[in-house]
N, C-alpha and C positions, 0 to 999 in steps of 0.2 A: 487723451493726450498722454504720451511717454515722454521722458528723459532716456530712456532705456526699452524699446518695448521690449514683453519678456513674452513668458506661459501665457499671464491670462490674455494678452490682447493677439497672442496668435489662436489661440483656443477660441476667443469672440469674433472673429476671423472666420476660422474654421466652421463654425457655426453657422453662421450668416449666410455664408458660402449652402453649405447643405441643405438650408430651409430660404435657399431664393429670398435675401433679404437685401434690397439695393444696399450698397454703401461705397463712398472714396476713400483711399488714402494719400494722404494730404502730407509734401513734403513743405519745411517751414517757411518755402517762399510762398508757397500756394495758401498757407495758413495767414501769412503776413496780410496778403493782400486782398482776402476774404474776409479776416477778422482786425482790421487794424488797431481797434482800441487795446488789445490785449498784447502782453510779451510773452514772446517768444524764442528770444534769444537760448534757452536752456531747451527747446523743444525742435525734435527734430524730424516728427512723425505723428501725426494722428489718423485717426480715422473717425470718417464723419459718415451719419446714418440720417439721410433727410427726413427720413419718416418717423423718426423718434421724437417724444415728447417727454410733458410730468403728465401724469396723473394727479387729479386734486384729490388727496386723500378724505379729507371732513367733505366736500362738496360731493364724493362718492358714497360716504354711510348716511350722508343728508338721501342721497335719492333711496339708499337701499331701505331707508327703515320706511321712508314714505310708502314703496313700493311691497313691504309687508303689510302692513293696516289698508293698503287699496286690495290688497289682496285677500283681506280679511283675520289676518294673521293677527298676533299681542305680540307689543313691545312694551318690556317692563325693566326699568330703573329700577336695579338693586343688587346687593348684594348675593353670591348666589354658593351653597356648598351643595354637595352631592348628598340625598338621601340612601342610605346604605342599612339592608336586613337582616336579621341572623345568620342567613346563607349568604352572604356578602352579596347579592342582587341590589343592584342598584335599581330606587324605584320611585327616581325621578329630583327635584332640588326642592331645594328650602330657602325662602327669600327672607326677608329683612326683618317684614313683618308680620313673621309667623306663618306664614303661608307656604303649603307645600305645593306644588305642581308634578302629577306624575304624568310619565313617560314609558312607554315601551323602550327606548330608547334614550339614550342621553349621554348629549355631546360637549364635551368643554371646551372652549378655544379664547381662553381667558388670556393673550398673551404673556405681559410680563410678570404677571398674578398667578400665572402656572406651578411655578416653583413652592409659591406661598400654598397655591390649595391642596396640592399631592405632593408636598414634602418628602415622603418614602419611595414613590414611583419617580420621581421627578429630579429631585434635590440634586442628584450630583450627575443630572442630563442634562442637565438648563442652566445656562448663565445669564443672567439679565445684566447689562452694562447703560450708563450713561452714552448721551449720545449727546453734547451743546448742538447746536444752532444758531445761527445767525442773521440777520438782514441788515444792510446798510440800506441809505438812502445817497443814490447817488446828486452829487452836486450840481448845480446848474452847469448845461455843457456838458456834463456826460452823461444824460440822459440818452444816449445811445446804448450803453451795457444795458439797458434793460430791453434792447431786442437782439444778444446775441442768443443763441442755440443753448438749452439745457449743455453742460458740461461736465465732464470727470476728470481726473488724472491721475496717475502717481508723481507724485512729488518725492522723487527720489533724491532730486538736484537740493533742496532744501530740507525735507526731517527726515531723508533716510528711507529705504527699501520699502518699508511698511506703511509709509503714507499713504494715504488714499483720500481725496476730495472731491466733493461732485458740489454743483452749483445748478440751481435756478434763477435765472436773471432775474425773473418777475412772479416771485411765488404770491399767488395769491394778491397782485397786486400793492405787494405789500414789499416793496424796496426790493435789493440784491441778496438774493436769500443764498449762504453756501454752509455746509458742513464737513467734518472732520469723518471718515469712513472708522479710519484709527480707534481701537477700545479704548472707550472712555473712563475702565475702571468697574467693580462692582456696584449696585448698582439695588436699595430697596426700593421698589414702585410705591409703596404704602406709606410708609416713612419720610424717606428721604427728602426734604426741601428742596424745590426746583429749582433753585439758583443756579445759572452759570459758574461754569469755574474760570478764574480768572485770567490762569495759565494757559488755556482753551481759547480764551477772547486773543491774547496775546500771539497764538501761534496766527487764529485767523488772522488779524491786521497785519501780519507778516505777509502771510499768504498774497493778501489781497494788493498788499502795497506790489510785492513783486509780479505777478501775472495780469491787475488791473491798473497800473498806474494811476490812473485818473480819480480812483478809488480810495489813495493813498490815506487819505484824511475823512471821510466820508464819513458820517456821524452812525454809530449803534442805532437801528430805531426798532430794534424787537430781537432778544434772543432766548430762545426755549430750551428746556431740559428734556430730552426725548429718551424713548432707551430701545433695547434690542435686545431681543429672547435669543441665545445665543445655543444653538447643540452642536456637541463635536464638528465638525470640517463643515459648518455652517449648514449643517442638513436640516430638511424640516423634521417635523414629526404628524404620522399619523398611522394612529395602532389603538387596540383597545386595552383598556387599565390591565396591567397583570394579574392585579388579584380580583376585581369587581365586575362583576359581570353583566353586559349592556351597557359601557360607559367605555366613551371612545375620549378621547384626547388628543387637541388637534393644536402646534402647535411650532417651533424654533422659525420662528420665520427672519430670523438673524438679519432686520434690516430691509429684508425682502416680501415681509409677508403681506404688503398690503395686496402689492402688483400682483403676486401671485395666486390671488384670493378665490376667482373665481375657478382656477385648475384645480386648487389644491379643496375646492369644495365638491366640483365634481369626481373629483380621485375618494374621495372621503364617503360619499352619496352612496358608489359603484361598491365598497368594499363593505360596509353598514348594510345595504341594503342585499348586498350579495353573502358571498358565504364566509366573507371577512378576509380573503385573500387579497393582495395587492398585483399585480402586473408585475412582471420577473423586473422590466427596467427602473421601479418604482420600490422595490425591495427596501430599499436601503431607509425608506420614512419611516418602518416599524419600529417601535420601541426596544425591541429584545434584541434584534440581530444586531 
């Protein structure tokens, strides 16, 4: 949904269009009378994709780690740094408890811990930021918001240009789930107490009161501290250490990196196991350039 459509929703447009992707766009009587629990009034155009959904992020690394032990694979709980030799060869990690594991190869994709483990490669490529969350539980009687369509918008009409919201009616079964796209601020994974900020809470009940009506009052019943590995113009990363040799770093997934997971692992496999080149259109995930 736009107040304004601009760039990025002619661009997601454009897109769609190119890779045969159904989609409508929906003028705000057509939105009215399709979605009537929500407002509209400030909306004057969306576009809707019926074949879009969420992805359940934890219900996906549940199947994948299952899916490496049936494979015969180890999954290990722990802390993990890079073992590194005279010749700067990397020759594999060192866990918690003492334990080395070597590697011909060796990949880190430690999200927002990235920053923290290659500090000199990494430190001023990655930004990790706060990311609130929230779920209401919708009230008796509007238990209908919890089967409208995954959503987004810019919220131009209400905090300005930079806005950005996306919502899950029913994450996880677990009330009206939506979040703030907007940087949340710096941001220590290690540190930092996961507390909500309360200015955060305040914009959402805002939000919610003006596009959900019925939501107006709806009780908090879960809100999370999340974050986002952030590189320049929101680009990922995938390149090998500059100075260590056999250690690849995989990572900015700015928001994005879960959904993109299994590309950006096969992009990752081809160049590792190839001559460490990337595909001219894919350039841009190196670390150096």
């Amino acid at each position: 949904m736009a107040g304004r459509p601009g760039e990025f929703e002619e661009e997601s447009m454009d897109a769609f269009r190119a890779e045969a992707v159904p989609f409508e766009e929906l003028d705000r009587g057509a939105l009215e009378g399709r979605f009537p629990s929500m407002n509209f009034q400030d909306i004057p155009w969306a576009m809707f994709e019926p074949g879009a959904g969420a992805l359940q992020a934890r219900r996906g690394c549940e199947v994948v780690w299952s899916a490496v032990q049936e494979a015969g694979g180890q999954v290990i709980v722990s802390t993990a740094r890079p073992v590194v030799d005279a010749n700067g060869a990397c020759q594999g990690v060192a866990l918690a408890d003492g334990s080395t594991h070597q590697a011909d190869v060796t990949v880190f994709a430690a999200g927002p811990w990235m920053p923290e483990l290659f500090p000199e490669a990494l430190g001023s490529r990655l930004e990790v930021t706060r990311q609130d969350v929230f779920s209401f539980g919708p009230p008796p009687g509007a238990e209908a918001h919890l089967h409208l369509p995954v959503w987004a918008e810019h919220a131009t009409e209400l905090f300005g240009d930079d806005s950005f919201w996306y919502g899950i009616p029913d994450g996880l079964s677990h009330g009206f789930k939506l979040g703030e796209d907007t940087s949340g601020g710096p941001w220590d994974p290690t540190h930092s107490e996961r507390v909500v900020d309360p200015e955060r809470l305040a914009r959402a009940r805002a939000y919610v009161s003006h596009r959900f009506p019925a939501l107006a009052d709806a009780p908090l019943i879960d809100a999370r501290v999340c974050q986002y590995t952030m590189r320049q113009d929101a680009e990922l990363l995938v390149d090998r250490h500059p100075e260590i040799s056999d250690l690849w770093l995989l990572g900015g997934g700015s928001g994005h990196g879960y959904k993109l997971g299994p590309s950006i692992g096969e992009v990752a496999a081809l160049a590792i196991h190839g001559d460490g080149a990337l595909p001219e259109p894919l350039r841009g995930l190196r670390l150096l350039d």
